[in-house]
C-alpha positions in Angstrom: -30.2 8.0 110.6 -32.3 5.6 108.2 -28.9 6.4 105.6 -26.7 4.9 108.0 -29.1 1.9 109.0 -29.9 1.2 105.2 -26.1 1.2 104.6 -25.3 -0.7 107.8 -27.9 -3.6 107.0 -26.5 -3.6 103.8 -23.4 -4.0 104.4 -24.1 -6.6 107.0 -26.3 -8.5 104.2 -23.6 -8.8 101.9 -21.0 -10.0 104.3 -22.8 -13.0 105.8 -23.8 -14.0 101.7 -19.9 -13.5 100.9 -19.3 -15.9 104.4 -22.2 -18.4 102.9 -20.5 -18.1 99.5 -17.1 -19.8 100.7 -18.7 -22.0 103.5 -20.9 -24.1 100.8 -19.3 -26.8 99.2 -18.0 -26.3 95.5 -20.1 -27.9 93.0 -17.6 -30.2 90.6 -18.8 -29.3 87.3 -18.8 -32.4 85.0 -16.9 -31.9 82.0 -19.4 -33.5 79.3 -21.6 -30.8 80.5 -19.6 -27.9 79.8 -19.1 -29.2 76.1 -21.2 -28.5 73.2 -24.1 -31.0 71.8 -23.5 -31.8 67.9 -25.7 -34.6 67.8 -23.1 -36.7 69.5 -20.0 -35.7 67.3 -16.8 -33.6 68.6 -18.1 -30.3 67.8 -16.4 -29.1 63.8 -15.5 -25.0 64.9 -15.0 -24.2 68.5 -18.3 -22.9 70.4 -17.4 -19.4 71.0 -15.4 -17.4 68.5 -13.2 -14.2 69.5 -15.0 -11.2 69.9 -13.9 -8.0 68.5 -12.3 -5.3 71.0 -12.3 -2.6 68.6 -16.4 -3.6 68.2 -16.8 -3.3 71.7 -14.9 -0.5 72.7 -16.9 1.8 70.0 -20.3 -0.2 71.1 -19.1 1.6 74.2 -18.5 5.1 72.9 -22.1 4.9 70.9 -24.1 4.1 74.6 -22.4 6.6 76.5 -22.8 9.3 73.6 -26.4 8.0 72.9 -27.1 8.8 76.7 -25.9 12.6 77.2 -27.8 13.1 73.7 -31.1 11.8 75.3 -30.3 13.8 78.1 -30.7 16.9 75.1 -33.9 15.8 74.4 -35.8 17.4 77.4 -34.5 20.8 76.5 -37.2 22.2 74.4 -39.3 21.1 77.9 -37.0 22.5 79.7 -36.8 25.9 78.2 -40.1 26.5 79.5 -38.8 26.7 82.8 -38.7 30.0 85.0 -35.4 29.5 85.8 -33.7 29.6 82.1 -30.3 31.5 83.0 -29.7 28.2 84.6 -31.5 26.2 82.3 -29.4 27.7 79.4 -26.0 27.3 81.5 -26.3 23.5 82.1 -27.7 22.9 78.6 -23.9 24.9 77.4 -22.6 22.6 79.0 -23.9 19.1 78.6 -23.1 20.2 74.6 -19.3 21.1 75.9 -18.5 18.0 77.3 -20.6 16.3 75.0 -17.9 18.2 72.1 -15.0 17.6 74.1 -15.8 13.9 74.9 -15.9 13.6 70.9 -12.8 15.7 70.0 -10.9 13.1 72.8 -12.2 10.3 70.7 -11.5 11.6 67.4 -8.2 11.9 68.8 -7.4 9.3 70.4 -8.4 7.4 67.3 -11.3 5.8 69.3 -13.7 5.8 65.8 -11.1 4.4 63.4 -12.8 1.1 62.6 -10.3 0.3 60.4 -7.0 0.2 62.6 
């Protein structure tokens, strides 16, 4: 009961701020505010430069594997448990996918930084 009333006032929250959202007037930006300050000259390089996809995709690959590895870090914790046929059988495989998940990316050249 409290699920379906958390979910229903949620929902209903977010609906009348999406109705507000297109009911307020749009703000027209002024342009001379959107552009960089060089101390009053036209601005030399542009203000944002392109950004790397190749960076960001293995920026990507480093958080998600950085996460399952701190997720290894409680197991020497963890093996003190009374329950270590279980521990033992999820620790197998958090390493598995954490293999797999690298093997994919080795293959799919997902760690060339040169390509």
């Amino acid at each position: 009961m409290n699920l379906v009333l958390a979910l229903t006032i949620n929902t209903l929250l977010t609906s009348l701020l999406m109705a507000t959202m297109f009911w307020l007037p749009q703000l027209n930006s002024y342009t001379e505010k959107t552009n960089p300050y060089e101390c009053g000259f036209d601005p030399l390089n542009p203000a944002r430069i392109p950004f790397s996809m190749k960076f960001f995709l293995i920026a990507i690959t480093f958080l998600l594997f950085d996460l399952e590895i701190a997720l290894l870090l409680s197991l020497p914790w963890a093996l003190q448990t009374t329950n270590l046929p279980m521990m033992i059988k999820s620790s197998i495989t958090l390493i598995t996918i954490l293999a797999f998940s690298l093997a994919y990316e080795w293959t799919q050249k997902g760690l060339d930084w040169a390509e």
